[in-house]
C-alpha positions as CSV (number, residue, x, y, z in Angstrom):
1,X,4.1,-15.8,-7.9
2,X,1.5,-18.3,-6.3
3,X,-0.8,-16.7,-4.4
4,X,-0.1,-19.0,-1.7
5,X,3.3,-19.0,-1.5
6,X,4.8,-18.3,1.6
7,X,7.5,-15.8,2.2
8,X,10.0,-15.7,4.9
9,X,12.9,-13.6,6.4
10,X,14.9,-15.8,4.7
11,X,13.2,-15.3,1.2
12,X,12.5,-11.8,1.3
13,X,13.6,-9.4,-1.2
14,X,16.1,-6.5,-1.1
15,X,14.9,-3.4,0.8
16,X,13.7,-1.1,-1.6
17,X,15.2,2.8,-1.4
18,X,13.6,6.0,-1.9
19,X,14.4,5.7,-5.5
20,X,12.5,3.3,-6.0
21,X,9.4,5.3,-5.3
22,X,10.8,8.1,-7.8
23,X,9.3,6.8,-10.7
24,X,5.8,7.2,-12.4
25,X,3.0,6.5,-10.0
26,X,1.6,4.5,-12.7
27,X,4.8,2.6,-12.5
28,X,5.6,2.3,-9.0
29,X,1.7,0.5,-8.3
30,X,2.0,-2.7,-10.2
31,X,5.6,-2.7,-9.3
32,X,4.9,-3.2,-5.8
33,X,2.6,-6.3,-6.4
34,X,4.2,-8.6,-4.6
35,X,6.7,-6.8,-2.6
36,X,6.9,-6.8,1.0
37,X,5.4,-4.6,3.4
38,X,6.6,-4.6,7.2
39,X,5.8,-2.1,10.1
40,X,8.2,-3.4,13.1
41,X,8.4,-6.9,11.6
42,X,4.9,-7.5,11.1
43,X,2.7,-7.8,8.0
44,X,3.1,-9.3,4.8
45,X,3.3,-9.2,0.4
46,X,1.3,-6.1,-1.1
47,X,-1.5,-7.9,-3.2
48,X,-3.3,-4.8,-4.3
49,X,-3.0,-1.5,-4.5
50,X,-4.5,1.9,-6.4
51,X,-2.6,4.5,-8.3
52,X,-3.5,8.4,-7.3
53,X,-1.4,10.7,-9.8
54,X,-1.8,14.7,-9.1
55,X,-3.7,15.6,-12.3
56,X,-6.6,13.0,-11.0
57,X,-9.6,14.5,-9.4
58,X,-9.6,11.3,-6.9
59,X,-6.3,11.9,-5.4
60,X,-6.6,14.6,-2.1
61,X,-3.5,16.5,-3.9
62,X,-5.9,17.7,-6.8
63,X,-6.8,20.7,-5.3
64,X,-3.1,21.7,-3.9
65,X,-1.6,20.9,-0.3
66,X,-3.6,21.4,2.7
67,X,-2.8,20.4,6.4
68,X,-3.9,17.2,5.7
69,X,-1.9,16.2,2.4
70,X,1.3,18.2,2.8
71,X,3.7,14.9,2.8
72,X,2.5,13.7,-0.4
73,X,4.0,17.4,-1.9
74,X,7.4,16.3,-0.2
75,X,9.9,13.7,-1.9
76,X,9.1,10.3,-2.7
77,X,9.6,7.3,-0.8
78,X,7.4,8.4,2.3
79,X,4.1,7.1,3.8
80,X,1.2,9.0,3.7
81,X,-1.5,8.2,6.4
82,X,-5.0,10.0,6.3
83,X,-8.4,9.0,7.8
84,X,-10.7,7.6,5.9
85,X,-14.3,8.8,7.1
86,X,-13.4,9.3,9.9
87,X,-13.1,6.6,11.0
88,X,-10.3,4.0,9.7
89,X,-6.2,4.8,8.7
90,X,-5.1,4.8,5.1
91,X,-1.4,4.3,3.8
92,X,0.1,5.5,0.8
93,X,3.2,5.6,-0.6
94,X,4.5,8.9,-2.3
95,X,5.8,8.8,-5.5
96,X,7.6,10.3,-8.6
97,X,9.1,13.6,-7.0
98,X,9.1,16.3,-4.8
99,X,6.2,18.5,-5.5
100,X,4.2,16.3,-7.8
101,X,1.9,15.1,-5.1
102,X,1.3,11.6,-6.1
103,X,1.0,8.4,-4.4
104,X,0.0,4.7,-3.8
105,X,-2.8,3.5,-1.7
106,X,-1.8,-0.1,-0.6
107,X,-5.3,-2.1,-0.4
108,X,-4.3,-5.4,0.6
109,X,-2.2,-7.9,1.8
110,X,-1.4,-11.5,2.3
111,X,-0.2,-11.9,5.9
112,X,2.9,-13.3,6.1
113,X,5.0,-11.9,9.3
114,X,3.4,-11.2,12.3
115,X,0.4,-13.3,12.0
116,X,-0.6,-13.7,15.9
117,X,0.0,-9.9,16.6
118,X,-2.2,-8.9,13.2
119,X,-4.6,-11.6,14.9
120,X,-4.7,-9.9,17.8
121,X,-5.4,-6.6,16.7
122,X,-7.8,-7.5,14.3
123,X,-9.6,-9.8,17.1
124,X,-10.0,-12.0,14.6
125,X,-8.2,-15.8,13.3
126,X,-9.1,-16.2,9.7
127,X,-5.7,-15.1,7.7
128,X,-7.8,-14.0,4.2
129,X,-9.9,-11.0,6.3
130,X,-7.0,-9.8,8.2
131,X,-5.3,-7.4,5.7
132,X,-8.1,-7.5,2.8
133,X,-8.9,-3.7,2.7
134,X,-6.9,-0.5,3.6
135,X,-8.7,-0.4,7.0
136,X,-8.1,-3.6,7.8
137,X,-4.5,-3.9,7.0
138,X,-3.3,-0.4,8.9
139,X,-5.4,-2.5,12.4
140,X,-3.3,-5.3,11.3
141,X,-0.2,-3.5,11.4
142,X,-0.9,-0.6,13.7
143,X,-0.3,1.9,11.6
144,X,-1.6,5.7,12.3
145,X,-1.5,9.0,12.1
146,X,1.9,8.8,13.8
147,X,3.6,6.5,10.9
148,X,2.0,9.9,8.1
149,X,5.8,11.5,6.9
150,X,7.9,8.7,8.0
151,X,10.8,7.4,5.1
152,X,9.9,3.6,3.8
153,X,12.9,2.7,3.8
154,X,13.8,3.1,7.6
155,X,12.4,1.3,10.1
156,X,9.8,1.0,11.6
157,X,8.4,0.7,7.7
158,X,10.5,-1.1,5.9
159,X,9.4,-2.0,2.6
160,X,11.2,-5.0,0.7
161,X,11.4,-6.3,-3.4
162,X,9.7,-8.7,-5.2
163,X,12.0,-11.9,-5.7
164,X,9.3,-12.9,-8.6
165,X,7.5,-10.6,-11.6
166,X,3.7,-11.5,-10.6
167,X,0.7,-11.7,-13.5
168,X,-0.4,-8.4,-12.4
169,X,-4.5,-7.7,-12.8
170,X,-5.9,-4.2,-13.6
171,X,-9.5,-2.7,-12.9
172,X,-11.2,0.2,-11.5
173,X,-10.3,1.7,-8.2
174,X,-13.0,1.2,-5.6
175,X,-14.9,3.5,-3.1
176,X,-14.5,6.9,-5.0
177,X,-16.8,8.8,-6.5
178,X,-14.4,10.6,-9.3
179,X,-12.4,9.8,-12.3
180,X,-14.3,6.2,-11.6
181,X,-13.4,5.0,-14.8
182,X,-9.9,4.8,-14.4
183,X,-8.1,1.3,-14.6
184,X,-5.7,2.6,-11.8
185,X,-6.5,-0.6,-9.6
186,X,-3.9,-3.1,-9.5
187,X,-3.8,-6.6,-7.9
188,X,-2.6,-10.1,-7.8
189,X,-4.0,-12.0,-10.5
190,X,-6.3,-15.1,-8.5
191,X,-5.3,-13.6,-5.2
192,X,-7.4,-14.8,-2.3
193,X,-6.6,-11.9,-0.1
194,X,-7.7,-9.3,-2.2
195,X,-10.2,-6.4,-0.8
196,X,-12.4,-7.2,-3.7
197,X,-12.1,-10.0,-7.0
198,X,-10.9,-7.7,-10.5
């Protein structure tokens, strides 16, 4: 896929089911590069992302469910929205199955649908900065604490396939403090909306 290829409703892929999602984390992350990420029609193809399996002192389901986590104990094929710092809105995607507390942070993407709103929200023009970090993106698409539990496969999140297999990068996730050596980072390869170069 070229990173600057530019997708359409007419080009977009099939929606992907709850299924989809009940797989391997490890498997499910650089499966979604390049799939298509919409929140009431707006946003754009997942360019990176981070895998968070249960038995990995990074993920907020290491030390059991809490308030905070419970969704990502529930089925896969969910969103899972948390505050970061206090301050900005994470989204993950819950994987593998019921109980196993796993899940997919979605870092970046390359705006496609929606561009003026994601604009808008961002208060900012240039297309690379508008999605490239989980912050940014959830602005972009207004996502919040009100989108945590909802199904990805129901709108208003509807998440859609690849049409092409992308060369898919590896690395080492960013921003954590644990299990840092991990190459659970996936991305894009030569991406320009990436959070951060592999």
């Amino acid at each position: 896929m070229a990173q600057n290829r530019t997708v359409t409703a007419r080009t977009l892929g099939k929606p992907l089911r709850r299924a989809f999602f009940a797989r391997s984390v490890h498997e499910v992350a650089p499966d979604l590069i390049g799939a298509t990420l919409l929140v009431n029609g707006v946003g754009g193809v997942i360019v990176e992302v981070e895998a968070y399996h249960h038995t990995d002192p990074a993920a907020h389901s290491f030390r059991g469910p809490t308030p905070r986590n419970m969704v990502m104990f529930g089925p896969p094929g969910f969103a899972y929205v948390y505050r970061s710092y206090g301050i900005h809105w994470c989204v993950n995607f819950v994987c593998e199955k019921e109980g196993s507390a796993s899940a997919v942070l979605i870092r970046a993407l390359q705006p496609t649908h929606g561009i003026p709103a994601m604009q808008r929200r961002r208060g900012l023009h240039d297309e690379r900065s508008l999605c490239s970090g989980p912050g940014k993106l959830t602005e972009a698409l207004a996502i919040t604490h009100a989108h945590n539990g909802l199904p990805l496969d129901t709108p208003p999140i509807q998440v859609h396939a690849r049409l092409e297999t992308p060369e898919v990068a590896a690395g080492v996730r960013i921003g954590i403090t644990k299990a840092v050596e991990l190459p659970w980072r996936y991305g894009l390869k030569g991406s320009k909306f990436l959070s951060k170069p592999f």
